[in-house]
PADO-575366 format. One record per residue: x, y, z of N, C-alpha, C in turn. Coordinates in nm, 4 decimals. Layout:
// residues N
        n_x        n_y        n_z       ca_x       ca_y       ca_z        c_x        c_y        c_z
          X          Y          Z          X          Y          Z          X          Y          Z
...
END
This chain:
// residues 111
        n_x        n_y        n_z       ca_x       ca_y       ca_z        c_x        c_y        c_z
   -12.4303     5.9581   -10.0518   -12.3936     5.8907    -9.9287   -12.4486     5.7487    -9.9255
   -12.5720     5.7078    -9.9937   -12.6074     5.6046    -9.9517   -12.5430     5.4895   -10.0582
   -12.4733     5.5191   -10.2017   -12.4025     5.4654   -10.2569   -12.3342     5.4125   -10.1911
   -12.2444     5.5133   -10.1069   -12.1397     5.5073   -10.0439   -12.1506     5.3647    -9.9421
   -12.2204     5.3759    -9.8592   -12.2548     5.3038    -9.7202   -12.3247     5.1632    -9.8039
   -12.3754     5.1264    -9.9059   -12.3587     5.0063   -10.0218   -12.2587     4.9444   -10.0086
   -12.1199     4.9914   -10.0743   -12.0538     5.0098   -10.0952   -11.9662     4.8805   -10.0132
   -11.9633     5.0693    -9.8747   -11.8983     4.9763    -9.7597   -11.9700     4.8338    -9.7471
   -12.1035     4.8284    -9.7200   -12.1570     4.6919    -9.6550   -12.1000     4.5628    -9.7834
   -12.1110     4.5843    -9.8993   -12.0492     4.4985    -9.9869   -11.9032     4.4512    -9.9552
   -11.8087     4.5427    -9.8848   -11.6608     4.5001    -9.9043   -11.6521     4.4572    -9.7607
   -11.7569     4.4841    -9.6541   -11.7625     4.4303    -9.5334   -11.7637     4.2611    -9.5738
   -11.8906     4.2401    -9.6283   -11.9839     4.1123    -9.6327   -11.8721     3.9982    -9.7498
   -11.7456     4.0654    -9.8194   -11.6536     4.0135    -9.9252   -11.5669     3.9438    -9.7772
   -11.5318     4.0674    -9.7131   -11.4124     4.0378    -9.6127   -11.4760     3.9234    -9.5124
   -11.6005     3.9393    -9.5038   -11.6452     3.8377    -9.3960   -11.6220     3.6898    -9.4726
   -11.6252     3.6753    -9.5571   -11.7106     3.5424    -9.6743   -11.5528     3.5111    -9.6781
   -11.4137     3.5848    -9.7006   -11.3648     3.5584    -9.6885   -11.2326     3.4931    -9.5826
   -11.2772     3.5453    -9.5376   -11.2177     3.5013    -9.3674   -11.3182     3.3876    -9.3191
   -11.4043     3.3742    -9.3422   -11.4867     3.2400    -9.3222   -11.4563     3.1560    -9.3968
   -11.3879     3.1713    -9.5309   -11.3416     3.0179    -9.5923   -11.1967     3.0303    -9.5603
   -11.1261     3.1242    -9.4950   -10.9854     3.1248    -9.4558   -11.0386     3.0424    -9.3349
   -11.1214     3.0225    -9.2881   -11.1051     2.9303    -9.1201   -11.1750     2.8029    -9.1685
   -11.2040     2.7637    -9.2523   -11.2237     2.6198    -9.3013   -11.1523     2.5675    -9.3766
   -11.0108     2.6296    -9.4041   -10.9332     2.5886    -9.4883   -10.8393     2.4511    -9.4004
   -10.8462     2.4364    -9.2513   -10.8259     2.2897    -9.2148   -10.8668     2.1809    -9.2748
   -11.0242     2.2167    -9.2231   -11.1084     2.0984    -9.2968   -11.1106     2.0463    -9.3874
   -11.0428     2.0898    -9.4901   -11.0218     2.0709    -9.6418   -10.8902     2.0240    -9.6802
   -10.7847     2.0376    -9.5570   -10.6624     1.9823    -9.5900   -10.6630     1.8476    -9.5627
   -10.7969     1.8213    -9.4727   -10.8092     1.7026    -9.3763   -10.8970     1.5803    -9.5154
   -11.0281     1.6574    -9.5393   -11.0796     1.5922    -9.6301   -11.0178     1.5086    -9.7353
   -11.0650     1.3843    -9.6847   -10.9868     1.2857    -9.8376   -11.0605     1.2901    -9.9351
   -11.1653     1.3407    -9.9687   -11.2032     1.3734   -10.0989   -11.1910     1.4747   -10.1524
   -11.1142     1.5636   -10.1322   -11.0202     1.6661   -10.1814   -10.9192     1.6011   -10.2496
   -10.9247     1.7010   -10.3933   -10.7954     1.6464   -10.4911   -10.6560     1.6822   -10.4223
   -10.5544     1.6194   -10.4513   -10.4378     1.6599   -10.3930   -10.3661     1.7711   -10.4208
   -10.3885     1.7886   -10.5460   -10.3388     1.9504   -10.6068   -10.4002     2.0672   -10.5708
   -10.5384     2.0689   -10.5035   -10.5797     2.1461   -10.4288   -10.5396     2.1243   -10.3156
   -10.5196     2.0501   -10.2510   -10.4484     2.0555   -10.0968   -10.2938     2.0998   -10.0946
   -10.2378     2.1089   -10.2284   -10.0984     2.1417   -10.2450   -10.0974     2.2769   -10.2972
   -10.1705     2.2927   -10.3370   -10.2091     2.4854   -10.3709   -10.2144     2.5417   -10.2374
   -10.2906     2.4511   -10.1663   -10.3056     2.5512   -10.0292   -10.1601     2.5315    -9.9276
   -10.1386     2.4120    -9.9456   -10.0035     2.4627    -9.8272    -9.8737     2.4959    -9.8998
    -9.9096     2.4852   -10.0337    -9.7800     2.5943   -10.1223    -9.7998     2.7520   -10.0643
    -9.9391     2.8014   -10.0810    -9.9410     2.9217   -10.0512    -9.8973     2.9319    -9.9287
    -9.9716     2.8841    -9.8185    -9.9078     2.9090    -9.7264    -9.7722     2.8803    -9.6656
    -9.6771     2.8173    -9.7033    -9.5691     2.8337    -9.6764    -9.4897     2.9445    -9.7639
    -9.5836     2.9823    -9.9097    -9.5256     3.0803    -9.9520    -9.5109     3.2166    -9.8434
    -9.6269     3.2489    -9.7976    -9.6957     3.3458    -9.7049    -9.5885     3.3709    -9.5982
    -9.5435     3.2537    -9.4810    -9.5002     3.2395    -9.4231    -9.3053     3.2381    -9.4185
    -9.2538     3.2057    -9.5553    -9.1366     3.2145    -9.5597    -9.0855     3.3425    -9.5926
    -8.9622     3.3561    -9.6229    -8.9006     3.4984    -9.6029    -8.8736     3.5969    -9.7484
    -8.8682     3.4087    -9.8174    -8.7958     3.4650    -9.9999    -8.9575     3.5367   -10.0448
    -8.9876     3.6251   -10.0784    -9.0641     3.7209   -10.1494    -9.0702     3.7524   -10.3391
    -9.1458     3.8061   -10.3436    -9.1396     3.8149   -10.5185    -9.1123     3.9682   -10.4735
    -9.1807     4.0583   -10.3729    -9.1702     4.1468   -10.3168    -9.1043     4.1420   -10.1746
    -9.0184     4.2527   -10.1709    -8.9773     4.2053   -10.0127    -9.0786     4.2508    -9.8869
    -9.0742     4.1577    -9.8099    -9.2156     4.2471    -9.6346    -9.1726     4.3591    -9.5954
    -9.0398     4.4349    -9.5893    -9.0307     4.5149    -9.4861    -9.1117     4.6591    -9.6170
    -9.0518     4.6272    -9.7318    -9.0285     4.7452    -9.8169    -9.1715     4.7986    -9.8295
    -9.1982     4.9519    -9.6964    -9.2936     5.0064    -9.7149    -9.4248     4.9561    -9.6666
    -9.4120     4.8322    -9.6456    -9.5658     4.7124    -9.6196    -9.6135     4.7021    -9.7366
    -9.5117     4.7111    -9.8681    -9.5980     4.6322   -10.0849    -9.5404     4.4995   -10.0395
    -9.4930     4.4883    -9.9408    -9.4331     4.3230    -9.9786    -9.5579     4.2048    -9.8790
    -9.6682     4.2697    -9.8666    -9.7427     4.1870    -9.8047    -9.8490     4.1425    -9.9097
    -9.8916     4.2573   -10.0529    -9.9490     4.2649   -10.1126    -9.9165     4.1378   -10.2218
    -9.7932     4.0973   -10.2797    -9.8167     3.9540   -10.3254    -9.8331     3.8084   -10.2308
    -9.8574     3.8103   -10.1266    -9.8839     3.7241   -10.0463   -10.0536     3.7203   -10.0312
   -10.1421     3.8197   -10.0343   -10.2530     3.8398    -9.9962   -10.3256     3.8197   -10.1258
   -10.2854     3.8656   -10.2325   -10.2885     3.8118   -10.3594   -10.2820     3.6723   -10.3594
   -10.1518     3.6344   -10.3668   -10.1571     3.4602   -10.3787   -10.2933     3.4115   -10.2809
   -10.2742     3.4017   -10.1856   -10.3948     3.3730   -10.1182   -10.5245     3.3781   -10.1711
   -10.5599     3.5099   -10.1713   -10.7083     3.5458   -10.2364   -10.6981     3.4585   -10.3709
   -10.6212     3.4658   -10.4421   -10.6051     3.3325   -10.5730   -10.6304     3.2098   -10.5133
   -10.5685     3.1464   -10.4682   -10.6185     3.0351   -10.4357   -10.7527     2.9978   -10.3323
   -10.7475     3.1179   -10.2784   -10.8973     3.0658   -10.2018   -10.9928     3.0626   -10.2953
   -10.9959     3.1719   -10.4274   -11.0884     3.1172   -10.5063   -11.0735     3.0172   -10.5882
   -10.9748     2.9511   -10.5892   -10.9788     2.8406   -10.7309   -11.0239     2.7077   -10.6238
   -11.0048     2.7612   -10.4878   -11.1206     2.6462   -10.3553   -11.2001     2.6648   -10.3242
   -11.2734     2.7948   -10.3959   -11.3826     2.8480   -10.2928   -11.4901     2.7148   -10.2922
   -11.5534     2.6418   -10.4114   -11.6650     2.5893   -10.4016   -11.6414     2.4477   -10.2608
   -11.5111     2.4193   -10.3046   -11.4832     2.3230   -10.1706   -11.4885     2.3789   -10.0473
   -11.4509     2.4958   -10.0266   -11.4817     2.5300    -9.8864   -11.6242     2.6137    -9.8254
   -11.7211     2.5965   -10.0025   -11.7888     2.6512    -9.9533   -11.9162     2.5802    -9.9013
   -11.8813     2.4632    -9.9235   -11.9465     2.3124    -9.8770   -11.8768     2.3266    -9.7603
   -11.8368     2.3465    -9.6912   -11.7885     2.3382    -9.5535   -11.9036     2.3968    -9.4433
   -11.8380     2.5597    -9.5374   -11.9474     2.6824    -9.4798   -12.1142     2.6342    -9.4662
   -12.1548     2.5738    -9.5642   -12.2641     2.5097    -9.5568   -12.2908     2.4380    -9.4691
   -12.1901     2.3650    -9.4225   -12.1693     2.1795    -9.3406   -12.2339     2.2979    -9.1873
   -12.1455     2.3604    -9.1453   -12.1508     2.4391    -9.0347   -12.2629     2.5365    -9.0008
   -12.2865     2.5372    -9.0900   -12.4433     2.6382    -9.0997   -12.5381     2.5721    -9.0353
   -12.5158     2.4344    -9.1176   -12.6856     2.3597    -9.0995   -12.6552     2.2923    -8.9546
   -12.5680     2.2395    -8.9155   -12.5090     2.2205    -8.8083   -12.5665     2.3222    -8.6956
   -12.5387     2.4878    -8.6869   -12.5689     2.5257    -8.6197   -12.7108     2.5794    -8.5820
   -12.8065     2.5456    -8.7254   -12.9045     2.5867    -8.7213   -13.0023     2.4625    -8.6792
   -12.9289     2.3229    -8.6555   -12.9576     2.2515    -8.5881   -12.9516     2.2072    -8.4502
   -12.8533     2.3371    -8.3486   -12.8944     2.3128    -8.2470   -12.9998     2.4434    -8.2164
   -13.0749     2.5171    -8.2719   -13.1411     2.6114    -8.2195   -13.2907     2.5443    -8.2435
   -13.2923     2.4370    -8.2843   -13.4207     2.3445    -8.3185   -13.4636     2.2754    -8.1577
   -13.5761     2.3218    -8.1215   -13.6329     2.2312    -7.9481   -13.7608     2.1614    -8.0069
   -13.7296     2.0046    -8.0076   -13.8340     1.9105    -8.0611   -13.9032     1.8552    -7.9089
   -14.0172     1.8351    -7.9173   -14.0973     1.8069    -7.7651   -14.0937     1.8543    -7.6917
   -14.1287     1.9451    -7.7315   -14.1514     2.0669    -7.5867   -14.2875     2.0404    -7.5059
   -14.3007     2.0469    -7.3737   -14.4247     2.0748    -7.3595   -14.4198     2.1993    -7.2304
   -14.5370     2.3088    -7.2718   -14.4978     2.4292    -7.1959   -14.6352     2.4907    -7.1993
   -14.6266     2.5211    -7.0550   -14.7997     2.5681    -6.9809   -14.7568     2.7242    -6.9568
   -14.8720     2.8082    -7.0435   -14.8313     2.9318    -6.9913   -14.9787     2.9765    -6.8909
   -14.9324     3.0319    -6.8196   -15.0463     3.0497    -6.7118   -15.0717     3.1745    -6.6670
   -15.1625     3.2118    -6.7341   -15.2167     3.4137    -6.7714   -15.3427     3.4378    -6.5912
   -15.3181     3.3455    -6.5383   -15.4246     3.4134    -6.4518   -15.3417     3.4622    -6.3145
   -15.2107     3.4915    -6.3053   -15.1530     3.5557    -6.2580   -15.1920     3.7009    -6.2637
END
């Protein structure tokens, strides 16, 4: 069992990592220091994703979603390191507003 529950937390923590560089994939279309053939990988895929012509068809069974999710997962990794400078950008970002510089604070125990 505890293999097991490994396991799961591994394909949890894949799906998270990945859906987190699926939501920075703006930022990267935006970035001008992004090569252009990577910005054309990504909105190739996604208009692949989005249009109707298939390598597989969508309705047949729900296999026709499986080369779309594929393409995707392909190209998010041949971007991952670019978007994973993003993920980074946003991190430190947020771990910079939980920072309180000059505080001054009286605690008063004779209550």
């Amino acid at each position: 069992m505890g293999r097991n529950w490994h396991s799961n937390v591994s394909v949890l923590k894949t799906l998270g990592t990945l859906i987190r560089r699926i939501g920075v994939l703006p930022k990267l279309l935006r970035d001008p220091n992004v090569r252009f053939y990577k910005k054309l990988m990504v909105i190739g895929g996604l208009i692949y994703v989005v249009s109707p012509i298939d390598i597989l068809a969508d309705p047949i069974l729900g296999f026709g979603f499986i080369d779309d999710t594929v393409l995707m997962v392909y190209i998010i990794s041949k971007v991952k390191e670019e978007l994973d400078k993003y993920l980074s950008k946003d991190k430190l970002e947020f771990e910079k507003e939980k920072i309180i510089d000059h505080v001054d604070y009286k605690i008063d125990d004779d209550k």
